[in-house]
N, CA, C and O of each residue as an XYZ file, in Angstrom:
544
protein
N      13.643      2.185      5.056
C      13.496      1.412      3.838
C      13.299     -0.064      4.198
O      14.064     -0.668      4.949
N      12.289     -0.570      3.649
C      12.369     -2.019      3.888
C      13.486     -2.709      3.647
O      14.548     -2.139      3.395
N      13.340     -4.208      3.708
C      14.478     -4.864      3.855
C      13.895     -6.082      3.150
O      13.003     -6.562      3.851
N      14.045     -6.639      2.210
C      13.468     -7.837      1.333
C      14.307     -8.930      1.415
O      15.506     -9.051      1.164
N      12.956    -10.184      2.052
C      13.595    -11.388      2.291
C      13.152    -12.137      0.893
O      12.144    -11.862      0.242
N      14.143    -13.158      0.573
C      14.746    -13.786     -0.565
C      13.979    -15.549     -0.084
O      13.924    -15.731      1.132
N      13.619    -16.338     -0.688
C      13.274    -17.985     -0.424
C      14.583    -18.317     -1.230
O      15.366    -17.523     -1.753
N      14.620    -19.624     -1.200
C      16.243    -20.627     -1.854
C      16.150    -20.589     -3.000
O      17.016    -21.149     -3.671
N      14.923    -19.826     -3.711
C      14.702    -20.029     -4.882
C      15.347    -18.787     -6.143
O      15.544    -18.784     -7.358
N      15.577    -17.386     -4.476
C      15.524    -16.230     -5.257
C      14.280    -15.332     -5.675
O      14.205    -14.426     -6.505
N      13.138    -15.997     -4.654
C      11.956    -15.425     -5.346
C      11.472    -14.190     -3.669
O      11.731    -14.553     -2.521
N      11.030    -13.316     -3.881
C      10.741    -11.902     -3.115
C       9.825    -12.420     -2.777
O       8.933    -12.367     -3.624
N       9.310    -13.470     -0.982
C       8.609    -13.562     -0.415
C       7.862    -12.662      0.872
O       6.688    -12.378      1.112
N       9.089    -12.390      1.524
C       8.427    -11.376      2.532
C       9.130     -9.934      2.954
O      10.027     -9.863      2.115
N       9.215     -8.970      3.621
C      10.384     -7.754      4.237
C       9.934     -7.334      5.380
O       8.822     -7.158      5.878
N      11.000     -7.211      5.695
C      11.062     -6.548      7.049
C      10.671     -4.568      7.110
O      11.246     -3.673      6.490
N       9.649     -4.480      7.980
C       9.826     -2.802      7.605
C      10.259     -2.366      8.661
O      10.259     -3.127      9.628
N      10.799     -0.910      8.817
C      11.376     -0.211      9.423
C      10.571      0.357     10.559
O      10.628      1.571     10.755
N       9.945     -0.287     11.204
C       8.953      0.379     12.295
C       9.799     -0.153     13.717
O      10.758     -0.919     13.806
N       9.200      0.418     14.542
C      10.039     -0.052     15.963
C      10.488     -1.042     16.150
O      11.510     -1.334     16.771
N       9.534     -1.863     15.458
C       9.644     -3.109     16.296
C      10.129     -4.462     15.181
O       9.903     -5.664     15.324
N      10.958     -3.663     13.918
C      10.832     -4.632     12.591
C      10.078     -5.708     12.354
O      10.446     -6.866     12.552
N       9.066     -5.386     11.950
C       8.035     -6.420     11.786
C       7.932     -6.788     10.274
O       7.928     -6.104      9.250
N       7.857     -7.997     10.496
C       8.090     -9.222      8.823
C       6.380     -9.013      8.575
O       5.455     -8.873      9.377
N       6.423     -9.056      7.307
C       5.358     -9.176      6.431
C       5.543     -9.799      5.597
O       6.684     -9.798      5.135
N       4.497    -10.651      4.983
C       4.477    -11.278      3.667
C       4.235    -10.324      2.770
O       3.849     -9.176      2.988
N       4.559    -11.018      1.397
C       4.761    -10.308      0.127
C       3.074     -9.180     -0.122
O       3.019     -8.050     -0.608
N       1.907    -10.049      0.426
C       0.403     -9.998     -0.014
C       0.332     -8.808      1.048
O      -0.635     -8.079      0.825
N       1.233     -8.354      2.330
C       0.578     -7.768      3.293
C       0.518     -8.531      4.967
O       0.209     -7.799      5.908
N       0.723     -9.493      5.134
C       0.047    -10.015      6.442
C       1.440     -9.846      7.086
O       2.558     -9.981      6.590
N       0.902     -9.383      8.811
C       2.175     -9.480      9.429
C       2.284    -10.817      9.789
O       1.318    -11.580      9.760
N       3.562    -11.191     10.175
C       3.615    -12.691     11.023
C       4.590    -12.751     11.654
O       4.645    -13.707     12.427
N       5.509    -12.011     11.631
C       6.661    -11.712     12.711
C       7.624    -10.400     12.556
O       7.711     -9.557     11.664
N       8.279    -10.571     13.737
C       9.185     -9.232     13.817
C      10.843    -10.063     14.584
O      11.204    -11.164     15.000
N      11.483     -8.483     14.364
C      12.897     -9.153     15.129
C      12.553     -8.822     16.353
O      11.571     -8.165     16.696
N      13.884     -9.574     17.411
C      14.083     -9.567     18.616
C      15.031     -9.169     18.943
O      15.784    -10.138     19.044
N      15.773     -7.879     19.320
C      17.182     -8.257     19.300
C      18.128     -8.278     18.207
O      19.331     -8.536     18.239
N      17.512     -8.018     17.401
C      17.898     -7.939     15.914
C      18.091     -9.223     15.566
O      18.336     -9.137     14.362
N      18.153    -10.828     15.982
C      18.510    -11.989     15.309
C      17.507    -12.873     16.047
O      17.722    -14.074     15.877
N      16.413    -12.561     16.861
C      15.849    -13.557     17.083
C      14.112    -13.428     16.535
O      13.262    -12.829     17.193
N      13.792    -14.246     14.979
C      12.319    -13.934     14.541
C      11.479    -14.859     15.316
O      11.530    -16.078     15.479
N      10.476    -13.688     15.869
C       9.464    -14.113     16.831
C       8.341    -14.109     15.786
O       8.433    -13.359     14.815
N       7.337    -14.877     15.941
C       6.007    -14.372     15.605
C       5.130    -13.660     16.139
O       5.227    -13.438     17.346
N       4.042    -13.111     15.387
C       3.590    -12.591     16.430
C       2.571    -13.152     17.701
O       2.191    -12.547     18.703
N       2.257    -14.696     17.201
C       1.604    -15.246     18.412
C       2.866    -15.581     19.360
O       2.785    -16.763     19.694
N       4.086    -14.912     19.950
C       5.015    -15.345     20.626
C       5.983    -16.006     20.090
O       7.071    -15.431     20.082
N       5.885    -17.679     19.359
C       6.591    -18.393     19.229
C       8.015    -18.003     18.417
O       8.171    -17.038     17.667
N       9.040    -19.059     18.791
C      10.253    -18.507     18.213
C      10.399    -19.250     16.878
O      10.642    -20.456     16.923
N      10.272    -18.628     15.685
C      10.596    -18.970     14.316
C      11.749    -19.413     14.012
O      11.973    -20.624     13.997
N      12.688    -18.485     13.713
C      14.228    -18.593     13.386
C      15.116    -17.486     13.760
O      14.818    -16.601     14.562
N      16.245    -17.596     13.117
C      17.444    -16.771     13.595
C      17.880    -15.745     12.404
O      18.289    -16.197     11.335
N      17.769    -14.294     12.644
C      17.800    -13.864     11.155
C      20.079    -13.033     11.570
O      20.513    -11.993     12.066
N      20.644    -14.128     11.059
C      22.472    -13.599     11.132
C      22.769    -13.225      9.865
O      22.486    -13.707      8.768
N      23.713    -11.789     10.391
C      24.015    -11.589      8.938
C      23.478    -11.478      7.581
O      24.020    -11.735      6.506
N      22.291    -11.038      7.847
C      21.764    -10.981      6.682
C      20.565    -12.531      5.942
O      19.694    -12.493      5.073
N      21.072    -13.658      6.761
C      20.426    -15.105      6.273
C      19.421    -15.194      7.800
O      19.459    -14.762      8.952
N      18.573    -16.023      6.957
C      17.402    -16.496      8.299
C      17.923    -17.515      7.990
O      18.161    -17.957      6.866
N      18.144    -17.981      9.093
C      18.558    -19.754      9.670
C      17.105    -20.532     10.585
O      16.525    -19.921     11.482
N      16.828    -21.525     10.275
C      16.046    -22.711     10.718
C      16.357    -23.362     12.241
O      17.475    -23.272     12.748
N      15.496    -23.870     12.745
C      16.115    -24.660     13.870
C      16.930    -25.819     14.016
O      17.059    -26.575     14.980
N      17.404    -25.823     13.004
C      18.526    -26.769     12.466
C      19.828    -26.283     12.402
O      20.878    -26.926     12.435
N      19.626    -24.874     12.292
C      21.057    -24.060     11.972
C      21.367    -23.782      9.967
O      22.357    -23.192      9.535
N      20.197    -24.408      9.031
C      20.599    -24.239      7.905
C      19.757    -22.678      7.484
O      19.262    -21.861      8.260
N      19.810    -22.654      6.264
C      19.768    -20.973      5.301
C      18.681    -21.379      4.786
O      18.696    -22.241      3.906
N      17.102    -20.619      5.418
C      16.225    -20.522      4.423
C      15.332    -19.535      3.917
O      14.184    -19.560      3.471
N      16.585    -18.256      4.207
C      15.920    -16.574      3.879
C      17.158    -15.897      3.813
O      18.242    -16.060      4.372
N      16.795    -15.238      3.136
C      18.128    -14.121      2.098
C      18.215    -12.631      1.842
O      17.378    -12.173      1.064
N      18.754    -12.126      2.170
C      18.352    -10.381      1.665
C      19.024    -10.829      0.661
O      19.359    -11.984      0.398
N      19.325     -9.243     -0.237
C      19.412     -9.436     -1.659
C      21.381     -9.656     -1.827
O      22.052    -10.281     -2.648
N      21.784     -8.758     -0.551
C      23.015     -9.633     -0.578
C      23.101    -10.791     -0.401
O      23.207    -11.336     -1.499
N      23.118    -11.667      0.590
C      23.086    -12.902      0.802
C      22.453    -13.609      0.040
O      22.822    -14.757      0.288
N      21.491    -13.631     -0.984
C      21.124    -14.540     -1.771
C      21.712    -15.723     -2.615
O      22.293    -15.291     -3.610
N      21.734    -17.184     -2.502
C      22.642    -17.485     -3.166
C      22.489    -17.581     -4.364
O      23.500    -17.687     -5.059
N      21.142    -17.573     -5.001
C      21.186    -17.386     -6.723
C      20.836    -15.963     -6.850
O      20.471    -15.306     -5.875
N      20.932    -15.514     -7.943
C      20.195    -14.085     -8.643
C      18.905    -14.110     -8.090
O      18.121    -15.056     -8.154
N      18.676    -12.755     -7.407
C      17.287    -12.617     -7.283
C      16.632    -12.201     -8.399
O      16.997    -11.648     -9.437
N      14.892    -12.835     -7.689
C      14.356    -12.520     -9.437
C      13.780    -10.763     -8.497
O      13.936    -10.352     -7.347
N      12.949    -10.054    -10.033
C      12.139     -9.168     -9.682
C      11.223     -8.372     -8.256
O      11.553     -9.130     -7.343
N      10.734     -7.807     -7.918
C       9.940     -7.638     -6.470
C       8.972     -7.262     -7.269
O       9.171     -6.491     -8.207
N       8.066     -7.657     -7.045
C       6.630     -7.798     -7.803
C       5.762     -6.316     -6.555
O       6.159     -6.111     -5.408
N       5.032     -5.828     -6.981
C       3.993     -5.304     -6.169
C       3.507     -5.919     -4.575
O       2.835     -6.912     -4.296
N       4.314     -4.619     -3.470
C       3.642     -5.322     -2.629
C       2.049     -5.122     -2.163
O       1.337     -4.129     -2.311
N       1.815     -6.093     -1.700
C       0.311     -5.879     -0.772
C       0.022     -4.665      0.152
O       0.951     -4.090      0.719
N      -1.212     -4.295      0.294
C      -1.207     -3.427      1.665
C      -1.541     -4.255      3.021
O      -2.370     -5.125      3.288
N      -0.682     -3.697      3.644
C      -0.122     -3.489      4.857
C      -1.761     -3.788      5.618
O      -2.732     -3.038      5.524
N      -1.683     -5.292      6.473
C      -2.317     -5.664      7.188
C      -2.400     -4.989      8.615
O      -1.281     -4.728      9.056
N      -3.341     -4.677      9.362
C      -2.682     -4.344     10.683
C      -2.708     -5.289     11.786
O      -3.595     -6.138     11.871
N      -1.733     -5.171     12.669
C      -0.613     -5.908     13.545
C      -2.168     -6.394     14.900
O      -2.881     -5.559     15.456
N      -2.241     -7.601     15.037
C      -2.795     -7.722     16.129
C      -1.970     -8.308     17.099
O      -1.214     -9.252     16.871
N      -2.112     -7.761     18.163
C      -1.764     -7.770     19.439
C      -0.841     -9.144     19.604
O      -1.134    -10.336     19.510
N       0.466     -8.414     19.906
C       1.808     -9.525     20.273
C       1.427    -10.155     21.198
O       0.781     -9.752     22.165
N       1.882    -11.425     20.919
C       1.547    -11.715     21.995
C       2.696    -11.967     23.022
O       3.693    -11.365     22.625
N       2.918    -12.580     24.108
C       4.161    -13.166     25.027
C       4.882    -14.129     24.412
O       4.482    -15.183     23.918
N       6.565    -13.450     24.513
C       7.742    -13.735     23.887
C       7.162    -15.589     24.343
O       6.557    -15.766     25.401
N       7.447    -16.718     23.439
C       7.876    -18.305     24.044
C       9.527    -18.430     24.642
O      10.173    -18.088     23.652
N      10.117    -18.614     25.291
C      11.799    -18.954     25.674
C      12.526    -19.470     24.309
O      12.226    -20.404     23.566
N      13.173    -18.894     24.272
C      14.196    -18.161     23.271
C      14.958    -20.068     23.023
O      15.628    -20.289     24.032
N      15.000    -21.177     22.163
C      15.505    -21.859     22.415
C      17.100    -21.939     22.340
O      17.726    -20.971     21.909
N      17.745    -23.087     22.758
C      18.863    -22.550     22.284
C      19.613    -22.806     20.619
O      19.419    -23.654     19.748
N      20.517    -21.631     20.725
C      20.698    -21.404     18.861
C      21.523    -23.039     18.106
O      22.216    -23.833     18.744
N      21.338    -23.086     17.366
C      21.622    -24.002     16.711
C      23.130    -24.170     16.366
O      23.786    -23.159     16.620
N      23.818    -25.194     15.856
C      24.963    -25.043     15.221
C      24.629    -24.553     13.795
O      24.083    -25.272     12.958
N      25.043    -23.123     13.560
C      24.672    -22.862     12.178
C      25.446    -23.535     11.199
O      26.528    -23.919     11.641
N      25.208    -23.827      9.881
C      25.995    -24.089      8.558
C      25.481    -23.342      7.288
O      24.639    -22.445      7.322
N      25.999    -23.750      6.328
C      26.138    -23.538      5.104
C      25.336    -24.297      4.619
O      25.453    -24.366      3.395
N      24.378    -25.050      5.134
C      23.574    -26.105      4.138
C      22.352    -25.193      3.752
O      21.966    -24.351      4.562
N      21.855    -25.314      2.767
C      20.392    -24.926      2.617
C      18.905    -25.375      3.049
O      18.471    -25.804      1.980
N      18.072    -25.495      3.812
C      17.249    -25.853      4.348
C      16.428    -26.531      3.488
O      17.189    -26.788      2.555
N      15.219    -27.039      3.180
C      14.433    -27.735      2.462
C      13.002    -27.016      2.918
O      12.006    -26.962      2.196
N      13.086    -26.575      4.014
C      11.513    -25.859      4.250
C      11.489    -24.681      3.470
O      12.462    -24.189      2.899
N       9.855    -24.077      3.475
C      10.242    -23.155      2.624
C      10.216    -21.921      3.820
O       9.885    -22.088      4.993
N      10.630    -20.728      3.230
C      10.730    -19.865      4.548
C       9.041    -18.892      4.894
O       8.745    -18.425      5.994
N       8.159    -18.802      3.604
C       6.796    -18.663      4.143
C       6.556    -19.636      4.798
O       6.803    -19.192      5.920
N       6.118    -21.106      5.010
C       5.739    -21.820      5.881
C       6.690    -21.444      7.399
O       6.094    -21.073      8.410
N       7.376    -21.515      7.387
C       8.110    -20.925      8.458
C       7.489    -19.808      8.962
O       7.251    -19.909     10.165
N       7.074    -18.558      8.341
C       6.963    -17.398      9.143
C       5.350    -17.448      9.232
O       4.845    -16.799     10.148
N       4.534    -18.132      8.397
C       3.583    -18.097      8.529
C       2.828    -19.110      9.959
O       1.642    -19.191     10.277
N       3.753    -19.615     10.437
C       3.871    -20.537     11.718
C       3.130    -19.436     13.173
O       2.258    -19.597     14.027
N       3.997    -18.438     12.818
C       3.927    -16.865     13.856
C       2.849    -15.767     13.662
O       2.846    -14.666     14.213
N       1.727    -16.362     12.588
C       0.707    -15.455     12.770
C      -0.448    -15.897     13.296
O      -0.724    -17.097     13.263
N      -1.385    -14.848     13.928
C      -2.198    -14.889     14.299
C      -3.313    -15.100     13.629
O      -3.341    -14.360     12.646
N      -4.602    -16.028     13.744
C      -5.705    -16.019     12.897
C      -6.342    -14.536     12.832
O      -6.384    -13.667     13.703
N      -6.713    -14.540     11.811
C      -7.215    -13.524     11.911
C      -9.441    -14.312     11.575
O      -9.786    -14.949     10.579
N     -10.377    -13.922     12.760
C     -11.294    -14.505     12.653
C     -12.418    -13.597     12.207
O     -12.615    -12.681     13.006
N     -13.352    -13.602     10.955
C     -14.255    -12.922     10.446
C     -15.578    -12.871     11.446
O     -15.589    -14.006     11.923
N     -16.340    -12.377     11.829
C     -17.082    -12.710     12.772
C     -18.353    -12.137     12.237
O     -18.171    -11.126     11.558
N     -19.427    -12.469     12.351
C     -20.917    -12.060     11.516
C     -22.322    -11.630     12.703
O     -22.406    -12.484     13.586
N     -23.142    -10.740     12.806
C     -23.439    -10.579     14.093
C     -24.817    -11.494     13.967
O     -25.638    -11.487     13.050
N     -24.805    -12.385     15.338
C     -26.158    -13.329     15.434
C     -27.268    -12.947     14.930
O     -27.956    -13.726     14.269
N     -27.656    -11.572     15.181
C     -28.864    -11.523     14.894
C     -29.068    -11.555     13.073
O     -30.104    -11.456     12.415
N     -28.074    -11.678     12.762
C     -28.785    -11.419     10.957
C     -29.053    -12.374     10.360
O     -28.212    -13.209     10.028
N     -30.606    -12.468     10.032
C     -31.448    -13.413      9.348
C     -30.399    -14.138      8.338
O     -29.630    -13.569      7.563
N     -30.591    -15.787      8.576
C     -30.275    -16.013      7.511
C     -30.864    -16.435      6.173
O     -31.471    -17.507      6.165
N     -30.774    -15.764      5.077
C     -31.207    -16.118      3.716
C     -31.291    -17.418      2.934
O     -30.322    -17.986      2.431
N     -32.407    -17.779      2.892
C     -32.308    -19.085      2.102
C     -32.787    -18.855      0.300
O     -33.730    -18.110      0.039
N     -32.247    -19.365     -0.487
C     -32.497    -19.681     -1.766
C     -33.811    -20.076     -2.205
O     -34.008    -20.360     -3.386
């Protein structure tokens, strides 16, 4: 069963699904990270995002800016329709794990999509040379 991450707002931004390797998705579908270890969110271009304890994603600051539906600190709203399921391009190599923060109780100010969206990969449309191009 997935696992639905919460923003400071209470609003159903991204979840974690249950595949090997728990990989985070946004609400629309796109992957952009997974766990490590169960508390360390990697992206998938490598880099280290945040710290997902207990249930809260923590910042590199050590503050709260992701929630399951326990941990939430206001009422969550609704889970709207999710997206389909983007597929995963190629992980890349873990970055060094920095070290963890002093966590707190404060609430972060970033939002936690900009955060996870930090850890994805472009994804690049590509068109093949040879096709004439059309003019008006």
């Amino acid at each position: 069963m997935n696992k639905t991450l919460f923003d400071r707002m209470g609003k159903a931004v991204a979840y974690i699904a249950p595949d090997h390797r728990e990989t985070i998705y946004l609400w629309e579908g796109r992957p952009v990270a997974y766990l490590f270890e169960e508390m360390h969110i990697y992206g998938i271009n490598g880099r280290h995002l945040a710290w997902f304890i207990n249930g809260v994603v923590y910042n590199t600051y050590g503050r709260r800016i992701g929630f399951t539906f326990e941990t939430c600190p206001v009422p969550p709203g609704n889970e709207p329709a999710k997206g389909k399921k983007i597929s995963i391009a190629e992980i890349r190599p873990r970055w060094r794990t920095p070290p963890s923060p002093a966590l707190n109780f404060n609430i972060g100010q970033e939002d936690l999509v900009q955060i996870l969206e930090r850890g994805e990969v472009p994804f690049f449309e590509t068109t093949p040379l040879d096709q004439p191009i059309l003019k008006a």
